[in-house]
PAFI-911188 format. One record per atom (N, C-alpha, C, O): residue in one letter; x, y, z. Coordinates in steps of 0.001 Angstrom, whole numbers, padded with zeros to 6 digits, always signed. Layout:
// PAFI-911188
aXYZ
...
This chain:
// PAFI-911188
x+000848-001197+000000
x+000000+000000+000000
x+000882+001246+000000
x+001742+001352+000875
x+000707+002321-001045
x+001439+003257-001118
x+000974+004313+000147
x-000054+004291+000824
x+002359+005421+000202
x+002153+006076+001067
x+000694+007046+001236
x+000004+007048+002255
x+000406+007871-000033
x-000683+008287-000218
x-002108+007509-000101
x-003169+008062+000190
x-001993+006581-000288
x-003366+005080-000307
x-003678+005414+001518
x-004755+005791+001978
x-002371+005138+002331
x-002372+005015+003479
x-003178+006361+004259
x-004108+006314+005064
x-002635+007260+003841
x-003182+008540+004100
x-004441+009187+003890
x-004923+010133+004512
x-005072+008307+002574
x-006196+008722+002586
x-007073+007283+003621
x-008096+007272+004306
x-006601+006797+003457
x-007410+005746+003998
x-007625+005846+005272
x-008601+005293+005778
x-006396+006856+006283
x-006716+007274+008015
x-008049+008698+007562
x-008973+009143+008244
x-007628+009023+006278
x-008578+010620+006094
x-010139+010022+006082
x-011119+010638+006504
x-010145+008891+005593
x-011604+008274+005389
x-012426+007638+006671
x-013633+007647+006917
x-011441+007150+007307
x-011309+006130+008362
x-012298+007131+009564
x-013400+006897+010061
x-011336+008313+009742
x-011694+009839+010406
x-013023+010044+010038
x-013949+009721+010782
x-013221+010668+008708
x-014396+011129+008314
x-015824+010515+008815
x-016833+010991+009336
x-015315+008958+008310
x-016778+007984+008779
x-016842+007850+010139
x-017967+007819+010639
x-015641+007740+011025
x-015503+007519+012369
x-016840+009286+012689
x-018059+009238+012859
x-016184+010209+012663
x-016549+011374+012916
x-018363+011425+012547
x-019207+011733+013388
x-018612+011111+011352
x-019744+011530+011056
x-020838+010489+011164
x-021981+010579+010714
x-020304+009497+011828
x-020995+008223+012504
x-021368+008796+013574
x-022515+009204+013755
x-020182+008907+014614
x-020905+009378+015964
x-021717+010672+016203
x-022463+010865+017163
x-021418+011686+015004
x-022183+013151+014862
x-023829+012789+014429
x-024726+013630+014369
x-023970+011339+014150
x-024956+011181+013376
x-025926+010676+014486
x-027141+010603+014304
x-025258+010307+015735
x-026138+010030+016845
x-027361+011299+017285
x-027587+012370+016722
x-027895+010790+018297
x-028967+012196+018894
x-027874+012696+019877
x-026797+012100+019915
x-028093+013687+020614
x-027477+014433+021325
x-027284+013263+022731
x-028168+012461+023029
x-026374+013343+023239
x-025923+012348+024104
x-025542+013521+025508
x-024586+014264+025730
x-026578+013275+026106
x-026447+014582+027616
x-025991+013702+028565
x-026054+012480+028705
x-025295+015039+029472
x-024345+014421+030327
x-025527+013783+031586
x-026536+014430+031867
x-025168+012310+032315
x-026088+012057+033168
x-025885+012867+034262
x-024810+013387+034562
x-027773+013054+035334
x-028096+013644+036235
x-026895+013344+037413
x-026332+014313+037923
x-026557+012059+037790
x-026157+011347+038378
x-024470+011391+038607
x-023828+011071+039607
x-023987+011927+037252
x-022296+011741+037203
x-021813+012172+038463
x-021114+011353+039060
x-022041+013369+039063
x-021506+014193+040037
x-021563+013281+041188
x-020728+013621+042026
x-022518+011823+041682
x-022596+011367+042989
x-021538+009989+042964
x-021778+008843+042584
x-020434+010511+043453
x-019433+009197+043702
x-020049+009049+044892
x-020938+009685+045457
x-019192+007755+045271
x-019687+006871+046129
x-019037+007219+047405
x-019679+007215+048455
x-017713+007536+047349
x-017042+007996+048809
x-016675+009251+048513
x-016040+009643+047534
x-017287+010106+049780
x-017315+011205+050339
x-016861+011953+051250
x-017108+013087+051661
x-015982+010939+051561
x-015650+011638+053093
x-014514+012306+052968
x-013925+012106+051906
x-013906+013209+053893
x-013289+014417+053938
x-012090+013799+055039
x-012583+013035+055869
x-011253+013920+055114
x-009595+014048+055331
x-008877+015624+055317
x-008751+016371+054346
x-008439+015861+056793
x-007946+017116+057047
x-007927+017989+055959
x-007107+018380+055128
x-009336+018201+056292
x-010728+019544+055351
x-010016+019190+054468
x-009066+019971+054424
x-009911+018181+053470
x-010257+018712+051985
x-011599+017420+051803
x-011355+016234+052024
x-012601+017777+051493
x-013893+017345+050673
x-013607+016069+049457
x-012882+016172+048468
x-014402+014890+049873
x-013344+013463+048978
x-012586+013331+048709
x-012109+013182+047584
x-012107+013339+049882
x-009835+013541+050047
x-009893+012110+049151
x-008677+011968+049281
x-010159+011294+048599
x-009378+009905+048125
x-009765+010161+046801
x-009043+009524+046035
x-010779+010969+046101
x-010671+011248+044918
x-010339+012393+044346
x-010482+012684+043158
x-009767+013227+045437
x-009241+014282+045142
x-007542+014217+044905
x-006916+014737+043981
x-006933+013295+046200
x-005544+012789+046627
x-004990+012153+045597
x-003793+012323+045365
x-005768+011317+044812
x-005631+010094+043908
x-005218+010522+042645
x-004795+009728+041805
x-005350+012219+042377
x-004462+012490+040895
x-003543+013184+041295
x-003249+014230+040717
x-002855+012716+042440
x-001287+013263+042240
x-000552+012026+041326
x+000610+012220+040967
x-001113+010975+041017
x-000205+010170+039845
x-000268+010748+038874
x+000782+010679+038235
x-001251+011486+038288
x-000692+012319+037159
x+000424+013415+037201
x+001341+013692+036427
x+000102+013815+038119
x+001426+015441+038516
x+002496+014483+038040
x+003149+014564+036999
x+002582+013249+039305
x+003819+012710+039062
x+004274+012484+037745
x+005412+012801+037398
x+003220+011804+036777
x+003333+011253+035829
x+004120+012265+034137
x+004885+012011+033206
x+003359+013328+034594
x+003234+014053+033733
x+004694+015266+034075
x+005303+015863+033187
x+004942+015361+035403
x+006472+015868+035648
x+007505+015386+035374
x+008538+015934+034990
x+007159+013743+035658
x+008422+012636+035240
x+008625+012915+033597
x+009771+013004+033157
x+007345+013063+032618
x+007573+012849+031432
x+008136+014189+030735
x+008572+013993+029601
x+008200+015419+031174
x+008320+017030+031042
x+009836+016914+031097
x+010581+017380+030235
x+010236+016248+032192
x+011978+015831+032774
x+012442+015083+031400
x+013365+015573+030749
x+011818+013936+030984
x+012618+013339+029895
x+012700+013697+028582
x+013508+013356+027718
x+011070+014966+028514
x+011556+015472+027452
x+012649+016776+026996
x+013098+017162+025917
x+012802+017204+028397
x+013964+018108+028169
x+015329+017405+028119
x+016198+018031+027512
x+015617+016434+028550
x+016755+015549+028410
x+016857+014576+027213
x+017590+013597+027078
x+015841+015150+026299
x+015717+014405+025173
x+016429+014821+024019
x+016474+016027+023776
x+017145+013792+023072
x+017276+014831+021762
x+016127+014396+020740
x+016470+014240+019568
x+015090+014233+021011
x+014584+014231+019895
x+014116+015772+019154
x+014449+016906+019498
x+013317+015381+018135
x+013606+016441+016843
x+012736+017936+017817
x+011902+017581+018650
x+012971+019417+017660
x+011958+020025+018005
x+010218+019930+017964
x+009379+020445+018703
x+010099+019175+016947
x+008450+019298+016349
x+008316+017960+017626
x+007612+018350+018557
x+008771+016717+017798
x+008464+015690+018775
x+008115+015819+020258
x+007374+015234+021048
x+009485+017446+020306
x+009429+017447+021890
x+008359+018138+021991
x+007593+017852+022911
x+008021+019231+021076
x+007019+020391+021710
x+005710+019430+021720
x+004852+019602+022586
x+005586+018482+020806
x+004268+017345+020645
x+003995+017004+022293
x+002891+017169+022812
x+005056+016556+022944
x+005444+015829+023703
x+005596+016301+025397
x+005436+015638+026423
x+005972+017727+025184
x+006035+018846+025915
x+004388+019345+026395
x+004007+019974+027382
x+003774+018867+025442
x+002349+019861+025276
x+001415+018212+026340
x+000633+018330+027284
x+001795+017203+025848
x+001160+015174+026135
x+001432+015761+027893
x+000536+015783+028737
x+002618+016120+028093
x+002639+015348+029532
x+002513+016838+030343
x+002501+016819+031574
x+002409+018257+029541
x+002304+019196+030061
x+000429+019144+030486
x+000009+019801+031438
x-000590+018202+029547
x-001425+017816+029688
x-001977+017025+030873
x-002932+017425+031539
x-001327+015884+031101
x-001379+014910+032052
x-000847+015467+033100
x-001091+014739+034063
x-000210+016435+033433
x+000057+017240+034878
x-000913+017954+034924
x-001164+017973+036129
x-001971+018839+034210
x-002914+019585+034090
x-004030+018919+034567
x-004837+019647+035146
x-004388+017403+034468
x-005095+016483+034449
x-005321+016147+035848
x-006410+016023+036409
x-004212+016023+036316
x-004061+015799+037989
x-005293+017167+038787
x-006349+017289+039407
x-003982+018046+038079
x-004342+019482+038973
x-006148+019873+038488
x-006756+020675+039196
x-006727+019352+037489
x-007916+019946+037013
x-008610+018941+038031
x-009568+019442+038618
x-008340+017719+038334
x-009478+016444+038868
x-009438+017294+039376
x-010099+018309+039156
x-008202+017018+040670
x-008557+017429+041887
x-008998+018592+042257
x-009214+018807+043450
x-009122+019156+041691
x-010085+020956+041955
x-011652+019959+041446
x-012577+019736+042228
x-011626+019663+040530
x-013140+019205+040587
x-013941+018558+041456
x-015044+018896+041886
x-012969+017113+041792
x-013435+016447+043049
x-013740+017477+044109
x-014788+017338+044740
x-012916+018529+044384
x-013455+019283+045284
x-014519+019516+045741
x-014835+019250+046901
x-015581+020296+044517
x-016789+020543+044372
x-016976+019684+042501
x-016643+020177+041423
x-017461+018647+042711
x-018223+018125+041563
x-019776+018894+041477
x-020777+019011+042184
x-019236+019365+040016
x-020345+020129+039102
x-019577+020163+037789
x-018415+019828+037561
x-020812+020807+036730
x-020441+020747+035581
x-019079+021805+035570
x-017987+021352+035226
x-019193+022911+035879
x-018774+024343+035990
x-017014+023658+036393
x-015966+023790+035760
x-017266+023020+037527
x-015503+022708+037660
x-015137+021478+036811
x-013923+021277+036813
x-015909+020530+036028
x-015638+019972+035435
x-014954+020022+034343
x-014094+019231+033954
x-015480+021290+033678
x-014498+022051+032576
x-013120+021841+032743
x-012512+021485+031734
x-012311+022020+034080
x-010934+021811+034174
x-010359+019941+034537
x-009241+019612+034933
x-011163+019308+034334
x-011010+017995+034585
x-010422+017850+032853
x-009332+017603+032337
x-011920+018179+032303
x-011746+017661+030545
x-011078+018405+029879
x-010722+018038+028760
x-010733+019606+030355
x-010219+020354+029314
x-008052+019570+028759
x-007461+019292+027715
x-007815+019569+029871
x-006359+018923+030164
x-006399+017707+029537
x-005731+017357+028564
x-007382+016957+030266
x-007577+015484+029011
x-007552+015497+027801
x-006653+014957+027156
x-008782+016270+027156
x-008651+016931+026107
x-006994+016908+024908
x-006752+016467+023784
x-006306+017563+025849
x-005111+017751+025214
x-004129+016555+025352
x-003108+016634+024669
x-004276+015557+026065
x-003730+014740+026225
x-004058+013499+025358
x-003323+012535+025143
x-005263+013714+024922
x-006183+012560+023360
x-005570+013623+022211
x-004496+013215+021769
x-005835+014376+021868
x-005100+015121+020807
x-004002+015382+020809
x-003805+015865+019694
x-002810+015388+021522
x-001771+015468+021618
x-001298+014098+021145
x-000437+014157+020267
x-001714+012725+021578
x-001384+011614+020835
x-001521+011131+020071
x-000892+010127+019738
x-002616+011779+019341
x-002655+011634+017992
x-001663+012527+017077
x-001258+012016+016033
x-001307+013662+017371
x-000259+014141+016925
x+000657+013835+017137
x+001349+014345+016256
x+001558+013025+018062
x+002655+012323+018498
x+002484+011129+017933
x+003624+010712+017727
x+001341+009969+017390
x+001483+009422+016093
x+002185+009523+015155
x+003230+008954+014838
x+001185+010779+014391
x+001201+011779+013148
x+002996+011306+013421
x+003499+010212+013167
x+003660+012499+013991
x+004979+012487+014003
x+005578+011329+013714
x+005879+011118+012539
x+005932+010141+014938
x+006535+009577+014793
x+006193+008454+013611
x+007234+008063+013082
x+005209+007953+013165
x+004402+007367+011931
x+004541+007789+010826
x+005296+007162+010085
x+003843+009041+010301
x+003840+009264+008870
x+004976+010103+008408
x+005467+010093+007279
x+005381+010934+009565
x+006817+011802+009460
x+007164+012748+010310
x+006286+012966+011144
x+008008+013319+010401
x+008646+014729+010445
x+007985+015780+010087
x+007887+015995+008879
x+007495+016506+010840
x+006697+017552+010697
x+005407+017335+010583
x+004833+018387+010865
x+004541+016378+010270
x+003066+016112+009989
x+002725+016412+011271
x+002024+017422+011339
x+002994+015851+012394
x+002304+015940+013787
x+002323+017441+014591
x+001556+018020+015359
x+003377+017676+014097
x+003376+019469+014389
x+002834+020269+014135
x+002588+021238+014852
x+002458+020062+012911
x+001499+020814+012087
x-000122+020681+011916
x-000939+021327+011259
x-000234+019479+012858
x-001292+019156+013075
x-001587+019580+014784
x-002658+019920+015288
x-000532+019457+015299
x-000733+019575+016835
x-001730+020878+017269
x-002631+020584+018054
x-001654+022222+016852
x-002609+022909+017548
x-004268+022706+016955
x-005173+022401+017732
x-004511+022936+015393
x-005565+022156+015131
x-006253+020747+015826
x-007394+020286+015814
x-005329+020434+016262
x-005840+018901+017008
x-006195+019518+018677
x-007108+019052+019359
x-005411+020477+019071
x-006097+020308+020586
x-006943+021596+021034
x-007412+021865+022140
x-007007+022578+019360
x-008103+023439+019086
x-009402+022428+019345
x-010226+022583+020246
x-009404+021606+018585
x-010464+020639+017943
x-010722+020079+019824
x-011868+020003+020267
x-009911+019858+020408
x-010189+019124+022015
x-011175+020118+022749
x-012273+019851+023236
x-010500+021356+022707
x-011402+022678+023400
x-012579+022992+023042
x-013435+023447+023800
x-012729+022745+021707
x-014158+023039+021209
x-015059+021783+021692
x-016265+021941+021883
x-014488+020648+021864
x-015436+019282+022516
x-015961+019649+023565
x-017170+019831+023710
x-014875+019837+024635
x-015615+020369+025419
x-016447+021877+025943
x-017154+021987+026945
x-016138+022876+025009
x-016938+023877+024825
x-018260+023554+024614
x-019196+024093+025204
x-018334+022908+023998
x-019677+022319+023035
x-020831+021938+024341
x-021873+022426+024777
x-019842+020635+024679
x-021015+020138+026058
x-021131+020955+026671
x-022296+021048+027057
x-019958+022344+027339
x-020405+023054+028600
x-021662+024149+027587
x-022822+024338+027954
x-021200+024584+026635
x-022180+025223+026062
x-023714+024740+026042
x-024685+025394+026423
x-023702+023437+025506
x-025030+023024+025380
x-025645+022632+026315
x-026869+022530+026245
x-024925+022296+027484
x-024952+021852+028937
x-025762+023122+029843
x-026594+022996+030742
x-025223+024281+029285
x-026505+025576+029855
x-027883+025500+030056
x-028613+026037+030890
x-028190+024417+028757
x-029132+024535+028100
x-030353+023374+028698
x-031583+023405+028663
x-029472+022470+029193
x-030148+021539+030321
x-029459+020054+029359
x-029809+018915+029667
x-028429+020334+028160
x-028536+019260+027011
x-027245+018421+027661
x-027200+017375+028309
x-026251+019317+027213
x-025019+018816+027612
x-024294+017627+026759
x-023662+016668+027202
x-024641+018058+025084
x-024314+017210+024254
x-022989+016544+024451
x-022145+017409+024686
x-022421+015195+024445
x-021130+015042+024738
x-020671+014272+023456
x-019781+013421+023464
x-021455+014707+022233
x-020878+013371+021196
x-019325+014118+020321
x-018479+013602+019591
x-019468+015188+020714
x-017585+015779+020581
x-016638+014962+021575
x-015879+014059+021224
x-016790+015370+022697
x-016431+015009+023596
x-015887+013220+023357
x-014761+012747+023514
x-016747+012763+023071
x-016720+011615+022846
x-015880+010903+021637
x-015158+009907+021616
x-016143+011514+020989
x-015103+011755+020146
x-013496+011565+019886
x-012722+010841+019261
x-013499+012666+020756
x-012031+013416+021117
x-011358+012161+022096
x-010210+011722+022025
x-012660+011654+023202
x-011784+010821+023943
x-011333+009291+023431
x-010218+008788+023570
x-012493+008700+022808
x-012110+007310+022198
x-011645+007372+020579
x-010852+006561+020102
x-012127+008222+019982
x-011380+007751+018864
x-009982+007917+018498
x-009838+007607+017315
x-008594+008386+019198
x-007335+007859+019282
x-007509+006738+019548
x-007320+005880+018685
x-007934+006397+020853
x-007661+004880+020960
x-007796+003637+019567
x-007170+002577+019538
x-008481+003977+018821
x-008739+003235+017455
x-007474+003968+016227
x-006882+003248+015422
x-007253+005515+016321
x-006578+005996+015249
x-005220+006043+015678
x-004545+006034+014649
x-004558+006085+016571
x-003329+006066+017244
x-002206+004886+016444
x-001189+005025+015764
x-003171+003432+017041
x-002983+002580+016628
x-003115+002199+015334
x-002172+001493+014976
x-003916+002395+014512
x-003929+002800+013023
x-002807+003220+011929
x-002314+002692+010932
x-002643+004590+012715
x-001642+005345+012129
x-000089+004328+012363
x+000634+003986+011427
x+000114+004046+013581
x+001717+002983+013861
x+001673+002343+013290
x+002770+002175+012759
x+000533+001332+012755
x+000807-000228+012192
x+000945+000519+010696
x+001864+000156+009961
x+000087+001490+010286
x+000276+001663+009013
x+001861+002104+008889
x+002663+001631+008084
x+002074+002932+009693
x+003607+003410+008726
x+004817+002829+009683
x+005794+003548+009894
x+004743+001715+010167
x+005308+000878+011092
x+006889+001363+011178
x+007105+001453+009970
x+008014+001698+011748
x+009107+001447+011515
x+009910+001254+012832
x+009295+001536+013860
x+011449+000728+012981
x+011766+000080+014169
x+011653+001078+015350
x+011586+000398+016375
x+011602+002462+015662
x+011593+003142+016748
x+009968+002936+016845
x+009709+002752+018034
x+008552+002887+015903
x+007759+002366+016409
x+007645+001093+016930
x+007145+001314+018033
x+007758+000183+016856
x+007718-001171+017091
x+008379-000996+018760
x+008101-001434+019876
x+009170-000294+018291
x+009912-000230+020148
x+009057+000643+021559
x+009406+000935+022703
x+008070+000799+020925
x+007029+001707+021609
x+005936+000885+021598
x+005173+001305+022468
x+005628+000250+021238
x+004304-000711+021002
x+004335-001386+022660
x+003307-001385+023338
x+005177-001746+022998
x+004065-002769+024669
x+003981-001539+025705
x+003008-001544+026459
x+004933-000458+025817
x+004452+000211+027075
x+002684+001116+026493
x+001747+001372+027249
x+002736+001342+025318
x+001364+001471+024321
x+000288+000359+024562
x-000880+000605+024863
x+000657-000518+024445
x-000814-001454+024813
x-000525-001958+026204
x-001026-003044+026497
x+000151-001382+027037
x+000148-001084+028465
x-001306-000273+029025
x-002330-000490+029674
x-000508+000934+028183
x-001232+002363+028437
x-002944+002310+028114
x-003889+002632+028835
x-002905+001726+026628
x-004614+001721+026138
x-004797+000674+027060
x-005841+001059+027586
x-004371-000896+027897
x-005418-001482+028496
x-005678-001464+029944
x-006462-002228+030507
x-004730-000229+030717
x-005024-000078+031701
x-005981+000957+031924
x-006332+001418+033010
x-006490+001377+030407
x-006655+003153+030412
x-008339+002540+030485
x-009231+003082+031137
x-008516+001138+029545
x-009915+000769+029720
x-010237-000042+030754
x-011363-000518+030896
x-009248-000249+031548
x-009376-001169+032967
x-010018+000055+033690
x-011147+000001+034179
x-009323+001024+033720
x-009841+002314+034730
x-010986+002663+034405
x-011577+003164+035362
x-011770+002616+033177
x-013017+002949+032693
x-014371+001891+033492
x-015493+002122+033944
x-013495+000675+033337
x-014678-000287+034238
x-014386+000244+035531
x-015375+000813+035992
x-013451+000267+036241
x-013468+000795+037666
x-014089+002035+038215
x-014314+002414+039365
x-014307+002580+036961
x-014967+004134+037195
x-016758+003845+036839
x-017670+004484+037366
x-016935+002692+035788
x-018442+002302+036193
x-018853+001816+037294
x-019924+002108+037825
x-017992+001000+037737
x-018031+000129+039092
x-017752+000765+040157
x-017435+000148+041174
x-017827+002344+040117
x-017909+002996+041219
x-018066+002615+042923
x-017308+002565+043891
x-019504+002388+042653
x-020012+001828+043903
x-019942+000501+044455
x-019948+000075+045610
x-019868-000076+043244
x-019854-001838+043755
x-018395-001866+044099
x-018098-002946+044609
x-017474-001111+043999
x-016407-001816+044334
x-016212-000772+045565
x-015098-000949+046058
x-016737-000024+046038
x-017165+000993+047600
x-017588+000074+048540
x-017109-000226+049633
x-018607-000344+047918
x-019360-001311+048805
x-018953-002695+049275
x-019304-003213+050335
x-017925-003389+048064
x-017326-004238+048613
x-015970-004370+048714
x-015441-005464+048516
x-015398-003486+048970
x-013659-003357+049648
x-013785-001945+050778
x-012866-001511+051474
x-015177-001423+050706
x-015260-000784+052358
x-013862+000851+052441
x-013988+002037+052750
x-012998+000221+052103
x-011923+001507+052010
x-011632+002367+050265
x-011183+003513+050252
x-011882+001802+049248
x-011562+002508+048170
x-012834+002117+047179
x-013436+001044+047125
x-013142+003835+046095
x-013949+003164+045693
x-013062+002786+044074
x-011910+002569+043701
x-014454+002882+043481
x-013909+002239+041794
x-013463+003698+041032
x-012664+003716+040097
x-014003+004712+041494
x-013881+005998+040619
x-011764+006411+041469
x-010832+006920+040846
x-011760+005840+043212
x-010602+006438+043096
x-009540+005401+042583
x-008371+005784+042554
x-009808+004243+042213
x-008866+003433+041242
x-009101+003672+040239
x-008408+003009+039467
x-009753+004311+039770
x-009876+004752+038304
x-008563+005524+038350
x-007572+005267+037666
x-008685+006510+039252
x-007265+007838+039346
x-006240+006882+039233
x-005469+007124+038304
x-006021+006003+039801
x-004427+005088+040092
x-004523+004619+039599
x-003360+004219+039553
x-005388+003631+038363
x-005044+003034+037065
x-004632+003888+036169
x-003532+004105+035661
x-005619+004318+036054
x-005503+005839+034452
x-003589+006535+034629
x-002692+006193+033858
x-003420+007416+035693
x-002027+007764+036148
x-000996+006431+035774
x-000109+006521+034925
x-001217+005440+036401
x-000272+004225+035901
x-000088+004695+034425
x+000968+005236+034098
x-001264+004468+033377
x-001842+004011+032253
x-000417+005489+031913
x+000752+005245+031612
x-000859+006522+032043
x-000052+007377+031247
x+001560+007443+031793
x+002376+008181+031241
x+001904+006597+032921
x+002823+006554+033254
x+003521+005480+032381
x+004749+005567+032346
x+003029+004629+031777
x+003334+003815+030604
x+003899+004705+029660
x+004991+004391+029187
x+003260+005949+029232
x+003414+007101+028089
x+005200+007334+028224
x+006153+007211+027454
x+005015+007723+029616
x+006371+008188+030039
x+007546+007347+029927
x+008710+007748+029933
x+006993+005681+029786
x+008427+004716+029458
x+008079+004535+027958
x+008936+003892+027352
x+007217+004873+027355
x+007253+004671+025936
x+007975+005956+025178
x+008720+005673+024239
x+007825+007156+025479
x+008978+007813+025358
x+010475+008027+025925
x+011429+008586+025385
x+010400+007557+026878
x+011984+006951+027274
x+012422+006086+026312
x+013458+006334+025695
x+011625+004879+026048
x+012369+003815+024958
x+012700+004079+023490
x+013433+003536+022663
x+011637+005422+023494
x+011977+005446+021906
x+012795+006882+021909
x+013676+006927+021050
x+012687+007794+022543
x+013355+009128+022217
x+014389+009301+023177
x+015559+009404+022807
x+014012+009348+024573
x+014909+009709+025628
x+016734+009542+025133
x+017238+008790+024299
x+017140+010195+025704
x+018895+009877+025800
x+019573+009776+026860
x+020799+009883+026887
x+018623+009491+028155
x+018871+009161+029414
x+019371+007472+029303
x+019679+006852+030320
């Protein structure tokens, strides 16, 4: 398959992905999201265990900021890369202000950081996959495109709607195009990134069941619930990020 074949074929891949899920009804945020299961408060701060629980991102996302300045990879990789884990420290710091007071209003700073952390890897693909310079040049369009997702829901969310099929978007479809883009333009510094990568995507959907399983897993382990192992899977999950760029770029 030629290089161009390949390229249109992620452009198509996108399009139908995109205008599949746009084609749904409006998908509002539930009444319910805001009621985790443990509540309790730890020297005054308000659901100290789901608030406490994204310092693995700080960590995660400081550790990865460190290797990319000790990195030589190319400028367009680091700033990709600079922007991924400048994200995932943002991520920490946005939960935990939300957990604070869960509402839509502080939620904005939960998703917005995420946001950049799904579009940022798709541009850190782009890069290391199809080339030199593609992911750079895609990078602010891509985490323009994150802000407006969630603009969208808080916007429509005024409204009593709280459409999330951007949103939705933005968050799962890397997980399908990420992987796409590597196998298509495969070469040995990818291949050398591939297990801390399917590290990362299957702890990232382990944390997703733990975050449905909120309560059942409150109710039966008594000390933690499923939403604050969600925090300590997910943090792991991108702490994977951080040895997958060690293996392939770092010069540590």
């Amino acid at each position: 398959m030629s290089r161009r074949t390949k390229i249109w074929s992620l452009v198509i891949l996108t399009v139908a992905g995109s205008a599949g899920v746009l084609s749904w009804r409006a998908i509002p945020q539930e009444e319910a999201y805001h009621n985790f299961c443990d509540r309790r408060a730890l020297w005054g701060i308000p659901n100290f265990a789901n608030v406490i629980s994204n310092l693995g991102f700080c960590v995660a996302g400081a550790a990865g900021l460190f290797c990319v300045w000790l990195s030589t990879a190319s400028k367009g990789l680091k700033l990709i890369y600079y922007v991924v884990f400048s994200g995932i420290f943002l991520t920490g710091l946005g939960s935990g202000l939300y957990h604070c007071r869960p509402d839509d209003g502080m939620l904005v700073f939960d998703r917005l950081p995420m946001s950049i952390v799904f579009m940022g890897m798709v541009a850190a693909a782009m890069e290391e996959g199809i080339g030199p310079g593609v992911g750079a040049t895609f990078l602010w369009p891509l985490v323009g495109a994150g802000f407006i997702s969630v603009w969208w829901w808080h916007h429509t969310g005024s409204g009593g709607a709280g459409d999330l099929r951007l949103y939705i978007l933005v968050q799962y479809y890397p997980l399908l195009l990420v992987p796409a883009v590597l196998l298509m333009f495969s070469n040995p510094r990818v291949r050398r990134g591939w297990r801390p990568l399917l590290f990362c995507f299957g702890l990232y959907a382990l944390a997703k069941i733990a975050e449905t399983l909120d309560c059942s897993i409150y109710t039966f382990l008594r000390t933690v619930s499923g939403h604050t192992l969600k925090h300590l899977i997910a943090a792991l999950a991108t702490g994977f990020l951080v040895v997958r760029f060690r293996i392939m770029h770092a010069s540590l």
